[in-house]
KETORDO-179043 format. One line per field, with one value per atom (N, C-alpha, C): residue number from 1; residue in one letter; atom name; x, y, z. Coordinates in nm, 2 decimals. Example, Ala and Ser with C-alpha at 12.3 -4.5 7.8 and 13.67 -1.06 7.14 Angstrom:
// residues 2
pos	(1, 1, 1, 2, 2, 2)
code	(A, A, A, S, S, S)
site	(N, CA, C, N, CA, C)
xx	(1.32, 1.23, 1.32, 1.28, 1.37, 1.29)
yy	(-0.57, -0.45, -0.33, -0.22, -0.11, 0.00)
zz	(0.78, 0.78, 0.78, 0.71, 0.71, 0.79)
END
This chain:
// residues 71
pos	(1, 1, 1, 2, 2, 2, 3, 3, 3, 4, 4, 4, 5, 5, 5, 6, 6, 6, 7, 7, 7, 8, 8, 8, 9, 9, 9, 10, 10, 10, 11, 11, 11, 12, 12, 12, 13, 13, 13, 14, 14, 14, 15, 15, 15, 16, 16, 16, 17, 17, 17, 18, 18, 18, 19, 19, 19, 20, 20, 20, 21, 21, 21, 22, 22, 22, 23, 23, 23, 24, 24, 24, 25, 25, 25, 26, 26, 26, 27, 27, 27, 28, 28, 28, 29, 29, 29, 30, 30, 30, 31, 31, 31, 32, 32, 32, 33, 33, 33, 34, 34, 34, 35, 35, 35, 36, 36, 36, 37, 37, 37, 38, 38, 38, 39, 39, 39, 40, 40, 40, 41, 41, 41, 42, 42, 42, 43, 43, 43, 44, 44, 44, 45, 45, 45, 46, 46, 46, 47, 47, 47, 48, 48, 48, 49, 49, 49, 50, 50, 50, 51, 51, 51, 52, 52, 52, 53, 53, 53, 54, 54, 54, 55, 55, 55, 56, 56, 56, 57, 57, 57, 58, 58, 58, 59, 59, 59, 60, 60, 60, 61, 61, 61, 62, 62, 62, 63, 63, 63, 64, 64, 64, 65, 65, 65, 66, 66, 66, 67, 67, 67, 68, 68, 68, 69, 69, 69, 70, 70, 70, 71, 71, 71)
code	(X, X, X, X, X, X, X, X, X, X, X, X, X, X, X, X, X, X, X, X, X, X, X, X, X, X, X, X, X, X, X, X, X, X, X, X, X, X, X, X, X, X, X, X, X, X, X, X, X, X, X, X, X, X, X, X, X, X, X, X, X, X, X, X, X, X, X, X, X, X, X, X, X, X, X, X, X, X, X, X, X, X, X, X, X, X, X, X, X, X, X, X, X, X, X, X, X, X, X, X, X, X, X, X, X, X, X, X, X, X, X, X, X, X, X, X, X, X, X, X, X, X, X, X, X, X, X, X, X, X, X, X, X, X, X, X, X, X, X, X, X, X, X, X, X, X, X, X, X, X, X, X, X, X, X, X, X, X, X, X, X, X, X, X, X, X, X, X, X, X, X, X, X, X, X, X, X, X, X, X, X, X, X, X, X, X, X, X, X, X, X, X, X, X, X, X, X, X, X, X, X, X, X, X, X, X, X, X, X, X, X, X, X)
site	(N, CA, C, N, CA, C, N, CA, C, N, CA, C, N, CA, C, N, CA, C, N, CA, C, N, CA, C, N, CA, C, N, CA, C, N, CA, C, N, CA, C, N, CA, C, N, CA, C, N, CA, C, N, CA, C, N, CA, C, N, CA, C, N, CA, C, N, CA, C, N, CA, C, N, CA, C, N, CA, C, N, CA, C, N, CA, C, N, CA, C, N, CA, C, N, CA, C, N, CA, C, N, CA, C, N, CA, C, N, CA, C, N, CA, C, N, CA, C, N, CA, C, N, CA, C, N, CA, C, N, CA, C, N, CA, C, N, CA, C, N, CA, C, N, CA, C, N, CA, C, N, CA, C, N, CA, C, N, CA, C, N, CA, C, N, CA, C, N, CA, C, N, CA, C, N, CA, C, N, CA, C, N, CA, C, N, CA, C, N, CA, C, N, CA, C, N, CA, C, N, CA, C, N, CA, C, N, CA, C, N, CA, C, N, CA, C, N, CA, C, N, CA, C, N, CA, C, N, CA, C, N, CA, C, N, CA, C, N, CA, C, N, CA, C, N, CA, C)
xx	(-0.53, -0.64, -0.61, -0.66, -0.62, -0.72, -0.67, -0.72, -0.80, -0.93, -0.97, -0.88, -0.86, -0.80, -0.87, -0.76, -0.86, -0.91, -1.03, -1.08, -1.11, -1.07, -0.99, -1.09, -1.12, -1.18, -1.30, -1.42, -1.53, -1.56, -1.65, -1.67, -1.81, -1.86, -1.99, -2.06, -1.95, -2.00, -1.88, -1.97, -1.85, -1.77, -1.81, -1.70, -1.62, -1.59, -1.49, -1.38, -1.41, -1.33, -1.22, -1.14, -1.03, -1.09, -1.06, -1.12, -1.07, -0.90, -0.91, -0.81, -0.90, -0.87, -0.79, -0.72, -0.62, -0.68, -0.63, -0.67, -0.73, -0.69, -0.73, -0.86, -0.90, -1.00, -1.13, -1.10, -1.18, -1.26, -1.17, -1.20, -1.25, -1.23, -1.28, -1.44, -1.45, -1.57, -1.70, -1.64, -1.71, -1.69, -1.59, -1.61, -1.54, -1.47, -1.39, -1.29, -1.23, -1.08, -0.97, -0.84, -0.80, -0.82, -0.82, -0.87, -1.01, -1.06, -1.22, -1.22, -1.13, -1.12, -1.09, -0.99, -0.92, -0.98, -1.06, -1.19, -1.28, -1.34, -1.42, -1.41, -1.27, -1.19, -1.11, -1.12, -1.14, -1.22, -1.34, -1.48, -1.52, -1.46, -1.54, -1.65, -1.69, -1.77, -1.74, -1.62, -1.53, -1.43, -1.39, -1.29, -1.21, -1.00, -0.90, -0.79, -0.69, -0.61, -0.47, -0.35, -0.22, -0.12, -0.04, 0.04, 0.17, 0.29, 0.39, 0.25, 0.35, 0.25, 0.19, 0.08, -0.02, -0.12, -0.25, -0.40, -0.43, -0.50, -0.59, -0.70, -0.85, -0.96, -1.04, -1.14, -1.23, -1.30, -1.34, -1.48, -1.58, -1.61, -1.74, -1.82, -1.69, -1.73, -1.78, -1.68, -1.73, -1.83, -1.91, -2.04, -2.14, -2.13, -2.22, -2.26, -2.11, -2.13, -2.20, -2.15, -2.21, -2.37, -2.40, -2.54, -2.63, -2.62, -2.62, -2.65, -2.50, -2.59, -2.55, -2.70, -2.69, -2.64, -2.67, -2.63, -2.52)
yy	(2.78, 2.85, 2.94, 3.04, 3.18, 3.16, 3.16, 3.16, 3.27, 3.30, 3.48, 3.48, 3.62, 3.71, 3.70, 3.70, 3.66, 3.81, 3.81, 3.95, 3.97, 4.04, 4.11, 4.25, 4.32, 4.47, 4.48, 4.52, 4.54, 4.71, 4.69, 4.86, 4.80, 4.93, 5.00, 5.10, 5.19, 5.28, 5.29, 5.34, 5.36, 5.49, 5.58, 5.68, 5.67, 5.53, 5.51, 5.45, 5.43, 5.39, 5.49, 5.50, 5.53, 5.62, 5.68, 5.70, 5.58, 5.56, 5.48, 5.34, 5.25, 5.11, 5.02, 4.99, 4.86, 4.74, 4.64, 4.47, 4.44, 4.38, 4.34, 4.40, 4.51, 4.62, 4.53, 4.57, 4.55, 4.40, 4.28, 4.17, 4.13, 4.19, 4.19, 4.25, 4.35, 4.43, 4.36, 4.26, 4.19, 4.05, 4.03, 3.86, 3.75, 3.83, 3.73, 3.74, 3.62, 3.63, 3.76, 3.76, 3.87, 3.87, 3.73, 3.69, 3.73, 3.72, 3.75, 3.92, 4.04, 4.17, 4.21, 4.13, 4.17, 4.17, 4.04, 3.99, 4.09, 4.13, 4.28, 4.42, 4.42, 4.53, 4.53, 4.42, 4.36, 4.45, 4.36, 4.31, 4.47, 4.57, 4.72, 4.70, 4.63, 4.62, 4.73, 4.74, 4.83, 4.88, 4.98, 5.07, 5.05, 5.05, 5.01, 5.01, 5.06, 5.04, 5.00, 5.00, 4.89, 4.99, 5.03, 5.14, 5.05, 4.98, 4.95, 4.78, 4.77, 4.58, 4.58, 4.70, 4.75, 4.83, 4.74, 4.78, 4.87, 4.97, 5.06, 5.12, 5.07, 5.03, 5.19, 5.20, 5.32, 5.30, 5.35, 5.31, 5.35, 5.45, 5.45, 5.37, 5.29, 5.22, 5.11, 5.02, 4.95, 4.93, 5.04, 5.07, 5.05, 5.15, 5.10, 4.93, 4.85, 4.75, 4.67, 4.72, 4.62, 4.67, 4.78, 4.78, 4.75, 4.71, 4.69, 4.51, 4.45, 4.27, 4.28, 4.30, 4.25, 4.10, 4.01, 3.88, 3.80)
zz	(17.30, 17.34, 17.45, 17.45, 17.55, 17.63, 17.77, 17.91, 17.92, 17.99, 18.06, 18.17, 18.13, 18.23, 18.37, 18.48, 18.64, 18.63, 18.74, 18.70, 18.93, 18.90, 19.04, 19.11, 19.00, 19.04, 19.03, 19.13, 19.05, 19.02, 18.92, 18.93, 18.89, 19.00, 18.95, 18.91, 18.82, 18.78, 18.69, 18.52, 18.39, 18.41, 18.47, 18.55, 18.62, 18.66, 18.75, 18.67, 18.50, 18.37, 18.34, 18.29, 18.25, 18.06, 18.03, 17.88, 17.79, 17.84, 17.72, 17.83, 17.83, 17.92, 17.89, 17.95, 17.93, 17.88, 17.81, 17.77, 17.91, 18.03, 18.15, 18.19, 18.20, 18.25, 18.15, 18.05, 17.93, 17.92, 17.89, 17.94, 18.07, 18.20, 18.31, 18.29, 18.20, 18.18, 18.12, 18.02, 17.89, 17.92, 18.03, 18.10, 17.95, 17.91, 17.79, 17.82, 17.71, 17.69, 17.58, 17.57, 17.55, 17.36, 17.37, 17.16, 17.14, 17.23, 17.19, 17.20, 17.30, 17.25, 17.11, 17.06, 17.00, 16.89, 16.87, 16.76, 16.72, 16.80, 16.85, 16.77, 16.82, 16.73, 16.60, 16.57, 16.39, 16.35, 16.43, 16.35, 16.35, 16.41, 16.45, 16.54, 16.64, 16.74, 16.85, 16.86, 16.96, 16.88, 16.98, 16.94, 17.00, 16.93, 17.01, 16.97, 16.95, 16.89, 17.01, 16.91, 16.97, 16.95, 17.08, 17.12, 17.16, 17.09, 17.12, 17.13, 17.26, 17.26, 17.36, 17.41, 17.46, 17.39, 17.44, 17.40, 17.45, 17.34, 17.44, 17.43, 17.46, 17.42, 17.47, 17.40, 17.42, 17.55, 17.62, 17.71, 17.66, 17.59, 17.55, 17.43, 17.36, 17.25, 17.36, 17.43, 17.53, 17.59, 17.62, 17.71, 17.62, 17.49, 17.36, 17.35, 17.35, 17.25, 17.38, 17.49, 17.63, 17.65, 17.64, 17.63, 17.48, 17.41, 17.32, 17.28, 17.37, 17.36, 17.56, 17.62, 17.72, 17.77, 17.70, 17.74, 17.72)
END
């Protein structure tokens, strides 16, 4: 079973995002683990694809899917 990522950064504002965010950022964002991103972007919940053996997730799909299930 895959541990959450410690989550280190706060942000308060989605402009202070990157366009396209690292695994860590992302999970820190959405308060999961890095199986549960990845699930996500199966399922097309999010947007993300895999650049060598680094993720690199949308923010705007992110913000969608997070406003979208507040809880």
């Amino acid at each position: 079973m895959a541990m959450p990522m410690k989550f280190s950064r706060t942000i308060t504002n989605w402009d202070q995002l990157p366009v396209l965010m690292d695994m860590a950022t992302t999970c820190q964002l959405l308060q999961c683990a890095d199986v549960t991103v990845k699930k996500l972007i199966q399922n097309g919940h999010i947007r993300g694809n895999q650049i060598g053996k680094k993720w690199r997730i949308d923010r705007e799909s992110v913000k969608e899917y997070f406003c979208a299930h507040p809880n």
